[in-house]
C-alpha angles and dihedrals in degrees: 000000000000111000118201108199125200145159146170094027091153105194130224089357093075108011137014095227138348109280119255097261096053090049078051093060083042082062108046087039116103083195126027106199111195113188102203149293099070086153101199123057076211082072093044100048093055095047091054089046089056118028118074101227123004132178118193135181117196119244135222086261098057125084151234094290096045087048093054102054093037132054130227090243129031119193125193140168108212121165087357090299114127099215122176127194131213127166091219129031093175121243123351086245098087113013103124097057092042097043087052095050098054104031103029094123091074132072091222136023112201112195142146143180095118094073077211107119111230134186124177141124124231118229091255077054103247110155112224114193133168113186090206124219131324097188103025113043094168110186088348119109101233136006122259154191132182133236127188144159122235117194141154090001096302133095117239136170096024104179126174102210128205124221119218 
């Protein structure tokens, strides 16, 4: 199962539309996960028409009307891997522990806010990963976005991908 991950697309904001690699990626994925601020339902609403599968969390720049079609937390087994998603994990101080503490009983945390891409594990071996952001890359040097492959109950093939 091939997994697009995005976050802090914020739409119209910082771009007018996802660029056209990213919509690419929309197309291959057999789930698109967005961890939050989408900032628009208009984006929302084209990236549910098109993507085969998407799980979305809101973020702490969408609205009343994104937070009430989307949760806080979105939870999802694909390819046997038990992924959760969350727009804000806190300081970068930290994470780990707390992340492990809230979300150890799956196997990846997706999140974003930060627009900064992570990738660690904690000790009890949750994966933590933010792809960062494809439209707002802030003080990073490139945009970004994540693909991976979950199967039989494993990841394979995690990429960070830049934008050019």
């Amino acid at each position: 199962m091939r997994v697009l991950l995005i976050s802090d697309t914020h739409i119209p904001r910082r771009a007018r539309d996802l660029p056209d690699q990213v919509w690419r990626e929309v197309d291959r994925a057999d789930t698109v996960i967005h961890a939050g601020d989408w900032c628009d339902t208009a984006s929302l609403e084209r990236l549910d028409a098109r993507a085969a599968r998407l799980v979305g969390v809101h973020g702490n720049n969408d609205g009343p009307e994104l937070r009430a079609r989307l949760p806080e937390v979105a939870r999802a087994t694909l390819g046997g891997v038990r992924f959760a998603v969350v727009h804000e994990t806190g300081d970068a101080r930290g994470r780990e522990k707390r992340c492990q503490e809230r979300f150890g009983d799956h196997d990846v945390l997706v999140f974003g806010h930060s627009h900064i891409p992570w990738d660690t594990t904690t000790p009890s071996g949750l994966r933590l990963l933010n792809p960062g952001s494809p439209t707002d890359r802030r003080r990073q040097p490139h945009h970004t976005y994540m693909t991976l492959v979950a199967e039989d109950a494993r990841l394979r093939e995690v990429e960070l991908h830049r934008l050019d």
